[in-house]
mmCIF file of the C-alpha atoms, coordinates in Angstrom:
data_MODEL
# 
_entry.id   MODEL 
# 
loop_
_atom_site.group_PDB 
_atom_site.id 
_atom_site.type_symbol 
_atom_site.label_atom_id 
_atom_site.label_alt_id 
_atom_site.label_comp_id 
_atom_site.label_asym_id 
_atom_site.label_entity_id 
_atom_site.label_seq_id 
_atom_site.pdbx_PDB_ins_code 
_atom_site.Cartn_x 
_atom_site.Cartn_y 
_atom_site.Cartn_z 
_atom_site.occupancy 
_atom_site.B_iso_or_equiv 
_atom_site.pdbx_formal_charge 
_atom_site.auth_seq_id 
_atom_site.auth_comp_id 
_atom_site.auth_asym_id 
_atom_site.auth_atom_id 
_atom_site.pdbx_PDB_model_num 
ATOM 1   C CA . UNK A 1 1   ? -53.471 -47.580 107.075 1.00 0.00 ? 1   UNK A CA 1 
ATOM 2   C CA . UNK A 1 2   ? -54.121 -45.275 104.356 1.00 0.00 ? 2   UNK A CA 1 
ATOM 3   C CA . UNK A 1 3   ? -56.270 -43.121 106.153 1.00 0.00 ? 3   UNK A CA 1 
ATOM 4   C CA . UNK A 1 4   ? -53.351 -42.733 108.696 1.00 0.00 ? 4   UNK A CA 1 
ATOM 5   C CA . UNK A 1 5   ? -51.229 -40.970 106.282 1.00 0.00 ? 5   UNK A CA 1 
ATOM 6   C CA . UNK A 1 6   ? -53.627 -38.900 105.540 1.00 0.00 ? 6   UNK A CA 1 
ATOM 7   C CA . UNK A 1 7   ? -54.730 -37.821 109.268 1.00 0.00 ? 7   UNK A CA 1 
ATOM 8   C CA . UNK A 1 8   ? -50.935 -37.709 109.764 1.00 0.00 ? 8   UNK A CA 1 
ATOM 9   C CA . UNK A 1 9   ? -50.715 -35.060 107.142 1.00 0.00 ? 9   UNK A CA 1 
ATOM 10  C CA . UNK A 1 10  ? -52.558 -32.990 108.993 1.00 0.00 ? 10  UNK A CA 1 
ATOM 11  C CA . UNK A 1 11  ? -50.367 -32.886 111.997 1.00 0.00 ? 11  UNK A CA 1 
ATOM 12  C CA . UNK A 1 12  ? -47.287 -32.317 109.508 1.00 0.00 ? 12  UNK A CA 1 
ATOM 13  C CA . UNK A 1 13  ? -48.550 -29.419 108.109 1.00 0.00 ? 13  UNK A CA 1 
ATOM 14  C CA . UNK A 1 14  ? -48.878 -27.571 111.773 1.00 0.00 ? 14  UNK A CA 1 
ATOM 15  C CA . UNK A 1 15  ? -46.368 -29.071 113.373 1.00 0.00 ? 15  UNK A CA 1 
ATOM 16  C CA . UNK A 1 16  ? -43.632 -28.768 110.533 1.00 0.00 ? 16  UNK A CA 1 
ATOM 17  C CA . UNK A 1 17  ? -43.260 -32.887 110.483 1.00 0.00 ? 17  UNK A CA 1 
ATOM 18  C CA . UNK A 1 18  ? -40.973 -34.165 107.624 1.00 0.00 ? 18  UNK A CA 1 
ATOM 19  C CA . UNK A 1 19  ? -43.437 -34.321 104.495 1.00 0.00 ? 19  UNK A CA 1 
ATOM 20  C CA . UNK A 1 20  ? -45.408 -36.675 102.878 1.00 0.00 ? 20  UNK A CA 1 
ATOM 21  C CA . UNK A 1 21  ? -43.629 -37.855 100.708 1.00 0.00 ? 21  UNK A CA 1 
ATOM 22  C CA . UNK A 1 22  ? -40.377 -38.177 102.850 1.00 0.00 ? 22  UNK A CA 1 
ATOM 23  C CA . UNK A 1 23  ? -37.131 -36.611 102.261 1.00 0.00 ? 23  UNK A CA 1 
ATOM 24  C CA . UNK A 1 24  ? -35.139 -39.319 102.906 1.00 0.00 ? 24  UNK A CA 1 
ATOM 25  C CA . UNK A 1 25  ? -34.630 -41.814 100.124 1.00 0.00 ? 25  UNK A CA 1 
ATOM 26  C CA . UNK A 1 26  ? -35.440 -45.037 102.137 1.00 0.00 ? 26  UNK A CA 1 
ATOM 27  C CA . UNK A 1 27  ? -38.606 -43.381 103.756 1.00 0.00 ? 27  UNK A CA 1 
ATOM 28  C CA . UNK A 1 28  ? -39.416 -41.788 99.981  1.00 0.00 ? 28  UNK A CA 1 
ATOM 29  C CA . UNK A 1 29  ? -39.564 -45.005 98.341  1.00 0.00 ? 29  UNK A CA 1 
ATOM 30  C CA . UNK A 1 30  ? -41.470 -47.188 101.290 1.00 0.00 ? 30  UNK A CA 1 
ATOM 31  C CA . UNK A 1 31  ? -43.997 -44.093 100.707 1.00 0.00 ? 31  UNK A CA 1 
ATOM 32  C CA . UNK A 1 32  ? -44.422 -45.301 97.205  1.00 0.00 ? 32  UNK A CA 1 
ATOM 33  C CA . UNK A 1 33  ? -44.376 -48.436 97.637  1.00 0.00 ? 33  UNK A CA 1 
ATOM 34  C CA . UNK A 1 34  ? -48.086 -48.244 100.383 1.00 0.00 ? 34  UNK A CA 1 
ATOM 35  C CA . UNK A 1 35  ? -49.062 -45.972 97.355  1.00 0.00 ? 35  UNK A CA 1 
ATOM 36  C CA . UNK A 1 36  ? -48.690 -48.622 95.459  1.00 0.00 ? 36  UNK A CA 1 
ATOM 37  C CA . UNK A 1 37  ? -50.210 -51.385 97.760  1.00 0.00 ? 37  UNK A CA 1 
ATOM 38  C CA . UNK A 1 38  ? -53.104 -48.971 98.012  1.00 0.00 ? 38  UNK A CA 1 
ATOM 39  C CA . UNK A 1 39  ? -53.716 -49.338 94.507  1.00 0.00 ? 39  UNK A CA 1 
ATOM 40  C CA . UNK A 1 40  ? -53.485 -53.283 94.615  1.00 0.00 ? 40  UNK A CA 1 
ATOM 41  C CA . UNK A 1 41  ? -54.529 -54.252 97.864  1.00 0.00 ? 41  UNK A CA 1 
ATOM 42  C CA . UNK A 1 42  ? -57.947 -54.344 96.789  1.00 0.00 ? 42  UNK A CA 1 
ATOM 43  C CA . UNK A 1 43  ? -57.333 -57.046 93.768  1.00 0.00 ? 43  UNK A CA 1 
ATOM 44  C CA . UNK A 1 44  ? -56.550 -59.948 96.707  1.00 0.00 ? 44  UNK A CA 1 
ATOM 45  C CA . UNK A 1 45  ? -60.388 -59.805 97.200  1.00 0.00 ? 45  UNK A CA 1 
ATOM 46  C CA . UNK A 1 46  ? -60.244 -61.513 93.707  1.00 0.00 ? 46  UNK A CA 1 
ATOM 47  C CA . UNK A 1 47  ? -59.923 -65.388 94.429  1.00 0.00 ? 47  UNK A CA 1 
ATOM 48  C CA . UNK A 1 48  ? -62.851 -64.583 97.476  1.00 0.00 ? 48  UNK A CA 1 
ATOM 49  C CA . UNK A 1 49  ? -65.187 -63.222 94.455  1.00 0.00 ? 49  UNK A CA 1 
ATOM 50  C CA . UNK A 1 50  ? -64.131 -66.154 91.647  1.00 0.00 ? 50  UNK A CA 1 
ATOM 51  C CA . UNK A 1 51  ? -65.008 -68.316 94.833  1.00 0.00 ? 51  UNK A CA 1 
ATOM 52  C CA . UNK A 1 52  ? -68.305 -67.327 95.072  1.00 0.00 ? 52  UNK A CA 1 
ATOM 53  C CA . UNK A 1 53  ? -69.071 -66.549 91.263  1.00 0.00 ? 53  UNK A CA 1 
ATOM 54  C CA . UNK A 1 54  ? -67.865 -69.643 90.074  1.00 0.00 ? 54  UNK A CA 1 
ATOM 55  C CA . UNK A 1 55  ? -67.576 -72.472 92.263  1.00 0.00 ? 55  UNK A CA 1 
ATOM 56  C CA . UNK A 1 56  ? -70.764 -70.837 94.181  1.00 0.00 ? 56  UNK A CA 1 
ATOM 57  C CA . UNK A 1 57  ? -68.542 -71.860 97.888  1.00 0.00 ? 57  UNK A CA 1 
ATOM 58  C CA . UNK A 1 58  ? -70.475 -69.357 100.046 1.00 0.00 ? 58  UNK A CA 1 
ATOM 59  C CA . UNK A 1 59  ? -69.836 -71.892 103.428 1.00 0.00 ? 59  UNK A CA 1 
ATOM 60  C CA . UNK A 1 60  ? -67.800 -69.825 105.897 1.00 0.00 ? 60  UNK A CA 1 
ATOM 61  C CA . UNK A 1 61  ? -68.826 -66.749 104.626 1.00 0.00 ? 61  UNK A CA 1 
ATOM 62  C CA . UNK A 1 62  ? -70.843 -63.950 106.941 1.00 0.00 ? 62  UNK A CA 1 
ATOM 63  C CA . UNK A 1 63  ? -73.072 -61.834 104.795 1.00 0.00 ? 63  UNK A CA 1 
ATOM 64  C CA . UNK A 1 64  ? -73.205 -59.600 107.857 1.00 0.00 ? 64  UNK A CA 1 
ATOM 65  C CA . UNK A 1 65  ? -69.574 -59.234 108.481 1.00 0.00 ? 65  UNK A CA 1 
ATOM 66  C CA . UNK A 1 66  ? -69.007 -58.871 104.480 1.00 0.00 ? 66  UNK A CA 1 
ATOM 67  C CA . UNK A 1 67  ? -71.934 -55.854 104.732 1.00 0.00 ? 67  UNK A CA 1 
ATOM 68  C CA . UNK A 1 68  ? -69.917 -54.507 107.672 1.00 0.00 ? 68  UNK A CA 1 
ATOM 69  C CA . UNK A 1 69  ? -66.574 -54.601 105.627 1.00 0.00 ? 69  UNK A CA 1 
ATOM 70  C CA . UNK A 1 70  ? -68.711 -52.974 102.759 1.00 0.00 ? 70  UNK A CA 1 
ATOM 71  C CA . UNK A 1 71  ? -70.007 -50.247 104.702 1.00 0.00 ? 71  UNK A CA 1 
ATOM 72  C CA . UNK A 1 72  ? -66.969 -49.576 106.360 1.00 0.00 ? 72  UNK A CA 1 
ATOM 73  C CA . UNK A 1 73  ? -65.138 -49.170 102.678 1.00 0.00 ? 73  UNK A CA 1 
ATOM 74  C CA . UNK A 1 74  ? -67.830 -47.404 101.484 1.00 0.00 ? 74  UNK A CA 1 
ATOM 75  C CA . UNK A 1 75  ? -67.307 -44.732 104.347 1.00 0.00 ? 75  UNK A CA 1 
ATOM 76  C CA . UNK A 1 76  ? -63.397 -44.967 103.691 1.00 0.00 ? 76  UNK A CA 1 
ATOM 77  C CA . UNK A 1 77  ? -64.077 -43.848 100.025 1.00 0.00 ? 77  UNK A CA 1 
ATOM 78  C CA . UNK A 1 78  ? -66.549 -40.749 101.169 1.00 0.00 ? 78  UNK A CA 1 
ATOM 79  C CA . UNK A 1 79  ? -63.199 -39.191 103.746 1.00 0.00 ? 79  UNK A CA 1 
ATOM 80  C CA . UNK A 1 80  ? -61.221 -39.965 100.516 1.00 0.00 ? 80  UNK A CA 1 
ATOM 81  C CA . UNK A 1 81  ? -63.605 -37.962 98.424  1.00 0.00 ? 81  UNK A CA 1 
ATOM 82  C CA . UNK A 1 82  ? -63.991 -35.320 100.892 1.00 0.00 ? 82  UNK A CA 1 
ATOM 83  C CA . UNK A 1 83  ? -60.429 -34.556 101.590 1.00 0.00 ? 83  UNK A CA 1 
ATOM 84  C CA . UNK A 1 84  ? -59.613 -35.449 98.004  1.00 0.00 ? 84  UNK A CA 1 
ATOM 85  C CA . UNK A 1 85  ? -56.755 -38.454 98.902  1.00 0.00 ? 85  UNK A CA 1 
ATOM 86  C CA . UNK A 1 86  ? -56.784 -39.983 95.237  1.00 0.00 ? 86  UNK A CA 1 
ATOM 87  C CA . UNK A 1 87  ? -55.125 -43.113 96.732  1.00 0.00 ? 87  UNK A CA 1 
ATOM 88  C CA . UNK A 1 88  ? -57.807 -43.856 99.554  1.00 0.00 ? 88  UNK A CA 1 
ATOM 89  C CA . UNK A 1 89  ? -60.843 -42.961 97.643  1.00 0.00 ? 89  UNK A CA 1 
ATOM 90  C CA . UNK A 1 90  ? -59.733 -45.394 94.978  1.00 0.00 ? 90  UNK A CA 1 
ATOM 91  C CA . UNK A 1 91  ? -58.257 -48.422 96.633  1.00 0.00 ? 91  UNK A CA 1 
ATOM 92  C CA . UNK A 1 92  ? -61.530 -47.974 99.155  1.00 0.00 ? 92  UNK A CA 1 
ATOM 93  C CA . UNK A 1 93  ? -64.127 -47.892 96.178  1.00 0.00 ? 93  UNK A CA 1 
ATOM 94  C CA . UNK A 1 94  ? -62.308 -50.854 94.595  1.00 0.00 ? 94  UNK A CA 1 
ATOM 95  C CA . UNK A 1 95  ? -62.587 -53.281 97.654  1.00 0.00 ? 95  UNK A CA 1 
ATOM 96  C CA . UNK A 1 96  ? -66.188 -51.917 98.503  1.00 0.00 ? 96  UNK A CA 1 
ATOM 97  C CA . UNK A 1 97  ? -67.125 -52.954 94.815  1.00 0.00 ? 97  UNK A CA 1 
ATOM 98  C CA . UNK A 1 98  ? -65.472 -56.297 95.993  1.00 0.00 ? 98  UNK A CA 1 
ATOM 99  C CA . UNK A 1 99  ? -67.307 -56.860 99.106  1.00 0.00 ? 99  UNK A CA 1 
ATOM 100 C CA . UNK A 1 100 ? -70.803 -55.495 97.733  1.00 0.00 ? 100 UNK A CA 1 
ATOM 101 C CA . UNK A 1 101 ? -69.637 -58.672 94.796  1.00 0.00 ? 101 UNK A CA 1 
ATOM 102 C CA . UNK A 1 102 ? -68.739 -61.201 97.182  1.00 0.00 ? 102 UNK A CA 1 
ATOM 103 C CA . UNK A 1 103 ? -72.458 -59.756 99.418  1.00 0.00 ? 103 UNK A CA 1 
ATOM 104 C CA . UNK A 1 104 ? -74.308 -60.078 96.730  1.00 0.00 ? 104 UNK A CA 1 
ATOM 105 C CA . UNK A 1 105 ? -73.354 -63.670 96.109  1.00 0.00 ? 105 UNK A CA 1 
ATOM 106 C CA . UNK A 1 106 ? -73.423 -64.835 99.330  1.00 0.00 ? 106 UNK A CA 1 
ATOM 107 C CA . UNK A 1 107 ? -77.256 -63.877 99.348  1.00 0.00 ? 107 UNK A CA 1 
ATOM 108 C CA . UNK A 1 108 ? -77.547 -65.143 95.586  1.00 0.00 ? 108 UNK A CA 1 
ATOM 109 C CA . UNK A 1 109 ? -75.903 -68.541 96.214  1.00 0.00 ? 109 UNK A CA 1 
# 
């Protein structure tokens, strides 16, 4: 979703499309409000990692599809970087810090 905005941004800008953000007051603030969930989105990985860390409960858990979801973040962060989107390279190099965590202690425990 936060990539969308971005590739969406793109089509606004040569196809005069309202702006990002929106003009209208109920669009404006929903826009800050995913801005927002971008930022914390990545902190409900939290109870998965204490999971792992502390009570060392790995059952369930697929080291591939957690190496998937890391590499997929990780890739996330790099368009962020690229097209400099301080909201997607930051809330994807948060939760790909989170999955390489939970990863890593899937293999440890």
């Amino acid at each position: 979703m936060l990539g969308f905005h971005h590739l969406r941004g793109r089509v606004r800008q040569t196809q005069n499309i309202e702006p990002f953000p929106a003009r209208a007051p109920g669009k404006r603030a929903l826009d800050y409000v995913m801005y927002v969930v971008g930022v914390a989105q990545p902190f409900a990985l939290v109870p998965q990692v204490a999971s792992v860390y502390v009570q060392h409960e790995t059952a369930g858990l697929s080291p591939v599809t957690w190496i998937l979801l890391t590499l997929c973040n990780v890739l996330w962060a790099l368009y962020g970087l690229a097209h400099r989107d301080k909201i997607i390279t930051i809330a994807n190099t948060l939760i790909a810090l989170f999955d390489l965590a939970i990863v890593i202690g899937i293999l440890h425990f």
